[in-house]
TISE-541425 format. One record per residue (C-alpha): x, y, z; chain; residue in three letters. Coordinates in Angstrom, 2 decimals. Each point is the difference from the previous one (the first is absolute). Last residue first. Layout:
<pts>
+---------+---------+---------+------+------+
!       X !       Y !       Z ! unit ! code !
+---------+---------+---------+------+------+
!       X !       Y !       Z !    A !  Ala !
...
+---------+---------+---------+------+------+
</pts>
This chain:
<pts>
+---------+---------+---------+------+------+
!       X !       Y !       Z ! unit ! code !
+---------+---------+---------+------+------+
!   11.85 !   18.45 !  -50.76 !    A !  Unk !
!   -1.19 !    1.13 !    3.77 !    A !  Unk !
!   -0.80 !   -2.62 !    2.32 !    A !  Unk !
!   -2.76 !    1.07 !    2.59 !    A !  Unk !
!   -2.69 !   -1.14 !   -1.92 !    A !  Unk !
!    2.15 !   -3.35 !    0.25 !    A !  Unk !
!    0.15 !    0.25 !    3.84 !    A !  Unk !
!   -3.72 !    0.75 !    0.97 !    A !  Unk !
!   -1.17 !   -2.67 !   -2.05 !    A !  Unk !
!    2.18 !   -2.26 !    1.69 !    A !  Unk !
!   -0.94 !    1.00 !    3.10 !    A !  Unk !
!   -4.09 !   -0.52 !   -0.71 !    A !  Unk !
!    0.99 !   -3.32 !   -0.91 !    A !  Unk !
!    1.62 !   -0.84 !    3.21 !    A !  Unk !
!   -3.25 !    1.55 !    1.39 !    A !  Unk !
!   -2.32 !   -2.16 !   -1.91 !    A !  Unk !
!    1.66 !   -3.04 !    0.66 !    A !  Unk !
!    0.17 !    0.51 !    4.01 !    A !  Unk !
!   -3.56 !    0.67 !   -0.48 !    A !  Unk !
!   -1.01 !   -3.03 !   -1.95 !    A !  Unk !
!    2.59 !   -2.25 !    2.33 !    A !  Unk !
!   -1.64 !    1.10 !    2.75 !    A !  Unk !
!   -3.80 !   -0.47 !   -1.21 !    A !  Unk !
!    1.24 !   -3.62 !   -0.83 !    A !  Unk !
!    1.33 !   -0.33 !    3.06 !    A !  Unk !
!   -3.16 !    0.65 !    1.75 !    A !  Unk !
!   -2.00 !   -1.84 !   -2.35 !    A !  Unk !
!    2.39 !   -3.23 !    0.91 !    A !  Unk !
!   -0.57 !    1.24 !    4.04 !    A !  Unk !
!   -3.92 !    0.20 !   -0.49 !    A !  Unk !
!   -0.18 !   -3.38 !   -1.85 !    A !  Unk !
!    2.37 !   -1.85 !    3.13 !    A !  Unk !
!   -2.02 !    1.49 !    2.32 !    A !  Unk !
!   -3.51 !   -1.13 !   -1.38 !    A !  Unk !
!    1.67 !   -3.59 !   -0.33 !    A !  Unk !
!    1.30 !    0.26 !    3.36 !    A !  Unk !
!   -3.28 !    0.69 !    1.59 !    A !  Unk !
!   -1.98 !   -2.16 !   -1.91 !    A !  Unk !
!    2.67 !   -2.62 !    1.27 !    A !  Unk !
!   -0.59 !    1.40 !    3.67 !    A !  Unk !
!   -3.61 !   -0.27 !   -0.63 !    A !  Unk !
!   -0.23 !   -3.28 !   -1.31 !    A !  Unk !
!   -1.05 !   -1.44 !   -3.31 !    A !  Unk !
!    2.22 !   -3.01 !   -0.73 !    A !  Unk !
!    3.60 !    0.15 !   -2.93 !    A !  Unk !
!   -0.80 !   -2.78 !   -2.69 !    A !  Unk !
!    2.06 !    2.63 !   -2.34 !    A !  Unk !
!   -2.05 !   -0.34 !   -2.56 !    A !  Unk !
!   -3.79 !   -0.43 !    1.74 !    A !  Unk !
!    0.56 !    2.08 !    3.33 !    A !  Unk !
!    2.36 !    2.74 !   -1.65 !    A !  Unk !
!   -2.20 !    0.38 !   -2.70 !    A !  Unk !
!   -2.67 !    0.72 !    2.57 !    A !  Unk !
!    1.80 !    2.65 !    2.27 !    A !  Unk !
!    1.23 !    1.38 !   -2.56 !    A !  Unk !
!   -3.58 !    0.79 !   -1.96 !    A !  Unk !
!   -1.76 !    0.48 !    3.59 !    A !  Unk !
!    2.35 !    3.03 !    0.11 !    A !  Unk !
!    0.31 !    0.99 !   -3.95 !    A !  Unk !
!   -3.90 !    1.34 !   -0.71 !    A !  Unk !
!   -1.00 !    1.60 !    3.66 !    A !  Unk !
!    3.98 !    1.38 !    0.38 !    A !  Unk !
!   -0.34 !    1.39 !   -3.62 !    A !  Unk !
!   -3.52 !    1.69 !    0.66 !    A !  Unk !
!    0.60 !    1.35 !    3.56 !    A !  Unk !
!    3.10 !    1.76 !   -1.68 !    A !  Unk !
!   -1.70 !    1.02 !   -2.98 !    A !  Unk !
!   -2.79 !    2.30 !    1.86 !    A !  Unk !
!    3.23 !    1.20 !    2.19 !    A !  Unk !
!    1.81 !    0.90 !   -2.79 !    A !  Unk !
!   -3.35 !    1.38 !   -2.07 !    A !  Unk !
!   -0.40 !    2.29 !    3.57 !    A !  Unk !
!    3.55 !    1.01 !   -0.12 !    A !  Unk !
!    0.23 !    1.22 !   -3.26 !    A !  Unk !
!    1.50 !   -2.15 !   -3.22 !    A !  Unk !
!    2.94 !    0.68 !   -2.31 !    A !  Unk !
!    1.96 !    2.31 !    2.17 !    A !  Unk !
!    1.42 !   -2.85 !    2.10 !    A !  Unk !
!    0.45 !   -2.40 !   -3.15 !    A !  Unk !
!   -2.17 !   -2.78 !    0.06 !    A !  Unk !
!    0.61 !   -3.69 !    0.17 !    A !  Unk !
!    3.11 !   -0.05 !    2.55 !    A !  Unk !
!   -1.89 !    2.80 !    1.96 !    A !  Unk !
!   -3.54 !   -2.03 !    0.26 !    A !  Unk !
!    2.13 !   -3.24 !    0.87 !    A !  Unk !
!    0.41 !    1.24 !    3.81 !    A !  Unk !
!   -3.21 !    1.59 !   -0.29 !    A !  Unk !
!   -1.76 !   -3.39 !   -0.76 !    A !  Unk !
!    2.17 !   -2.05 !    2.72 !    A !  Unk !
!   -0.70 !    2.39 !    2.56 !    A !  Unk !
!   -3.43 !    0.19 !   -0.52 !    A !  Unk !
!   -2.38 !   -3.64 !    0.61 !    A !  Unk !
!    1.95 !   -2.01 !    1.66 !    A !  Unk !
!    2.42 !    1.90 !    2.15 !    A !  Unk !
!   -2.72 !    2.59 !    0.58 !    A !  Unk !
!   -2.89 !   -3.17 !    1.08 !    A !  Unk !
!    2.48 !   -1.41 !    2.15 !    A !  Unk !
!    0.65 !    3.39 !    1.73 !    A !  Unk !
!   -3.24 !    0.52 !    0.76 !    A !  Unk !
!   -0.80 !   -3.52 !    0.85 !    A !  Unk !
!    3.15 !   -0.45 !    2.30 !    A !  Unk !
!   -0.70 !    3.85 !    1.51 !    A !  Unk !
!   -3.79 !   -1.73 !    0.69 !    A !  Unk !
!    1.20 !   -2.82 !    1.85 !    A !  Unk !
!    2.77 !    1.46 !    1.82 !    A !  Unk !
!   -2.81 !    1.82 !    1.71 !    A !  Unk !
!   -2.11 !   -3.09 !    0.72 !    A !  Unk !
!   -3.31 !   -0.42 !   -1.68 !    A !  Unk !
!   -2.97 !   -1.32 !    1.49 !    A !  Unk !
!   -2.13 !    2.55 !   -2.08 !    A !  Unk !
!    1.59 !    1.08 !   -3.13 !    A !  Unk !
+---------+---------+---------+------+------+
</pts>
């Protein structure tokens, strides 16, 4: 890292998160349940998924969609993969809950 400038190295570090973490952990909770696997195993996964589907996206979205390799496409791909897993998480808690209340009501009801 000789040579480097300071905004250098915080680009690189935080390149290499975006890329290779966020997206994994993001899609780590709408695979597994939160009691299903530990932290370490989540984090293990996480660096797995985003090393597996990243260059994956990026690619299909080159050759299909004709769409070129640059970083602030890579970027918005990446983005646009952690906000869909995101929502799906959402939707998968906001399920479970109003599911949860519904439960709650019928044992409630008394026949």
């Amino acid at each position: 890292m000789q040579g480097m400038y300071p905004t250098e190295v915080i680009r690189l570090v935080l390149g290499i998160v975006l890329i290779l973490f966020i997206p994994g952990f993001i899609w780590t909770f709408v695979l597994f349940d939160k009691r299903e696997i530990d932290t370490l195993e989540r984090i293990a996964l996480s660096f797995g998924i985003s090393i597996a589907v990243v260059p994956l996206l990026i690619f299909f979205l080159n050759k299909l969609a004709g769409m070129k390799i640059t970083a602030f496409n890579s970027f918005l791909t990446i983005a646009v993969f952690c906000i869909v897993g995101v929502l799906c998480v959402y939707i998968r808690v906001k399920k479970w809950t109003m599911l949860e209340k519904t439960l709650k009501r019928l044992t409630r009801v008394r026949f």
